[in-house]
C-alpha positions in Angstrom: -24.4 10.8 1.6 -25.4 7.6 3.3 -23.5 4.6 2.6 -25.3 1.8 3.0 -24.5 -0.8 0.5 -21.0 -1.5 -0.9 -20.3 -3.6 -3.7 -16.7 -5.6 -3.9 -16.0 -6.9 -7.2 -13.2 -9.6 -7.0 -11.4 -11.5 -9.3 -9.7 -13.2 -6.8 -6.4 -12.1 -7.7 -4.2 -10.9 -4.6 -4.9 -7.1 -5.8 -8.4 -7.7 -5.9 -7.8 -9.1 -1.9 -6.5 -5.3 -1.5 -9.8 -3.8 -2.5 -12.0 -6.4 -0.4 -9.7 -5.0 2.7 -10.7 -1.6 2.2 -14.4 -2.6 1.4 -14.9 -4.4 4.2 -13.1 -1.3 6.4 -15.5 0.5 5.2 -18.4 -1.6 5.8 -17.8 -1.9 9.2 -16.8 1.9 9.7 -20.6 3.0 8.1 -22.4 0.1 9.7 -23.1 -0.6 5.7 -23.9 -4.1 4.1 -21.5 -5.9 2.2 -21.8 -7.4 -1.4 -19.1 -9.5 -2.4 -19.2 -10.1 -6.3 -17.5 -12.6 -8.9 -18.1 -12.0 -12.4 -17.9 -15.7 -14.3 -16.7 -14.1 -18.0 -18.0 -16.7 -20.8 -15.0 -17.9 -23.7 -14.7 -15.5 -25.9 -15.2 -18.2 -28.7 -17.6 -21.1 -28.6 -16.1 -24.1 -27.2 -18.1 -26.5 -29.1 -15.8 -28.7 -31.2 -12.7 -28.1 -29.2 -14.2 -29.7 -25.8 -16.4 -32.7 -25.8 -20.1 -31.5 -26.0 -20.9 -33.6 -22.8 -18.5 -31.3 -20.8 -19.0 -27.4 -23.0 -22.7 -27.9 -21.9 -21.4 -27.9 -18.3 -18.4 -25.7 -18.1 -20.2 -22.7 -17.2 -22.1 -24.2 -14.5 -19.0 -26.0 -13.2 -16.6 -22.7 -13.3 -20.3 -20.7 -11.4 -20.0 -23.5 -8.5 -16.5 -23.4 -8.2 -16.4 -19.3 -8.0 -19.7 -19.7 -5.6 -17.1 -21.4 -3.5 -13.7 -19.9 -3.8 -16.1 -16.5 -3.0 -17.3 -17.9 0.0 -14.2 -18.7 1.5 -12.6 -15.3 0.8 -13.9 -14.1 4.5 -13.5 -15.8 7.4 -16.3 -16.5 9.5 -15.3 -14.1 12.4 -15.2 -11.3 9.9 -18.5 -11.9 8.2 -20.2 -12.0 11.6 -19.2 -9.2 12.3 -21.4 -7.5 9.7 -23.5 -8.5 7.1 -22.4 -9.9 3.9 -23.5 -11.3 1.1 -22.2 -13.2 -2.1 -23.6 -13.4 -5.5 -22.0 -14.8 -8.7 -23.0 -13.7 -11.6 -22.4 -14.8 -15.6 -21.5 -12.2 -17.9 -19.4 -9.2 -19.8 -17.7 -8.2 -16.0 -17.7 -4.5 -16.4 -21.4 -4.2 -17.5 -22.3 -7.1 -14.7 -21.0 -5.0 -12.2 -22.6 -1.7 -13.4 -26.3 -4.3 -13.5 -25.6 -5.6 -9.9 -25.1 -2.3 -8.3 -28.1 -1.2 -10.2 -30.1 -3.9 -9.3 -28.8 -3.6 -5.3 -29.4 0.0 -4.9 -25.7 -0.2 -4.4 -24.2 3.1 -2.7 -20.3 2.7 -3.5 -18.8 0.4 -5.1 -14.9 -0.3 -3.8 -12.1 -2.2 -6.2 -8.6 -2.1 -6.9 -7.2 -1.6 -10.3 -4.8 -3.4 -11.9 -2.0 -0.7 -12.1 -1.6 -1.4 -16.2 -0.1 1.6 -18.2 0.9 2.2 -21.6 0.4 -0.3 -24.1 -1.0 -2.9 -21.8 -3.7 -0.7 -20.4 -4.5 -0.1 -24.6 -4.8 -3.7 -25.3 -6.1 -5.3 -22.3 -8.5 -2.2 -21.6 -9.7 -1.3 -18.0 -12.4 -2.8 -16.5 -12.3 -0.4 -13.3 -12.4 2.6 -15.6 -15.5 1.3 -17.4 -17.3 1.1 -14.6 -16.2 4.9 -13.1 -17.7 5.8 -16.6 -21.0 3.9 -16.2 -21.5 3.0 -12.3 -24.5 4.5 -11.2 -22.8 5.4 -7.5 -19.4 6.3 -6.5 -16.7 4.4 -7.4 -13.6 4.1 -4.8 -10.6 2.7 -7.6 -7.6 1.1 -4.9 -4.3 1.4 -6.4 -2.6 -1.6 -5.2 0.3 -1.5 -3.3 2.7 -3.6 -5.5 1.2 -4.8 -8.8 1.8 -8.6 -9.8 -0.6 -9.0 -11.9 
């Protein structure tokens, strides 16, 4: 198996930084190309009538630019010389986005930390990193973090 392309799905939660370690370990021990991604999730309700419509007809493209930047300064400038990475943001559902991207990239693994929920938690709030182990059309490396705050 040739890994060639890795996909790092972030959140930009401290756990999520956990996963982008290990991605980027392994990107640099395979010589491989690095995808960093950020999922921008649409309300779950329409927001017209409880924001002015002059700033709901905006809010998505504000919260893209602002993840477009937060994503770009997640590396430092030493590290992403040192191989070759690339950023995308994307708007969607962020399991299935994920699943399209690495489709789309001809991705060969995609690295990412879970969020350590159990129980009645991981029932109600679901698990994005286990839909896309069920759907990813590569390998999925799931990080358990090493202390969960989340």
């Amino acid at each position: 198996m040739e890994i060639r392309r890795i996909l790092a799905p972030t959140d930009f939660s401290e756990l999520s930084k956990q996963g982008l370690q290990s991605a980027l370990e392994l990107a640099e021990a395979f010589g491989a190309k690095l995808l960093l991604l950020y999922v921008v999730e649409p309300p779950p309700y329409p927001v017209e009538g409880i924001v002015p419509s002059h700033l709901g007809a905006t809010l998505l493209d504000d919260l893209e630019r602002q993840a477009t930047n937060d994503l770009a300064q997640m590396l430092s400038e030493t590290q992403a010389s040192k191989m070759d990475v690339a950023r995308r943001v994307v708007v969607g559902i962020p399991y299935r986005k994920i699943v399209d991207v690495a489709e789309e990239e001809k991705i060969d693994l995609i690295v990412m930390t879970t969020h350590g929920r159990t129980g009645l938690s991981h029932l109600v709030m679901g698990s994005v990193a286990e839909k896309i182990v069920r759907t990813a059309p590569c390998p999925v490396l799931t990080i358990r973090p090493t202390s969960v705050t989340a």
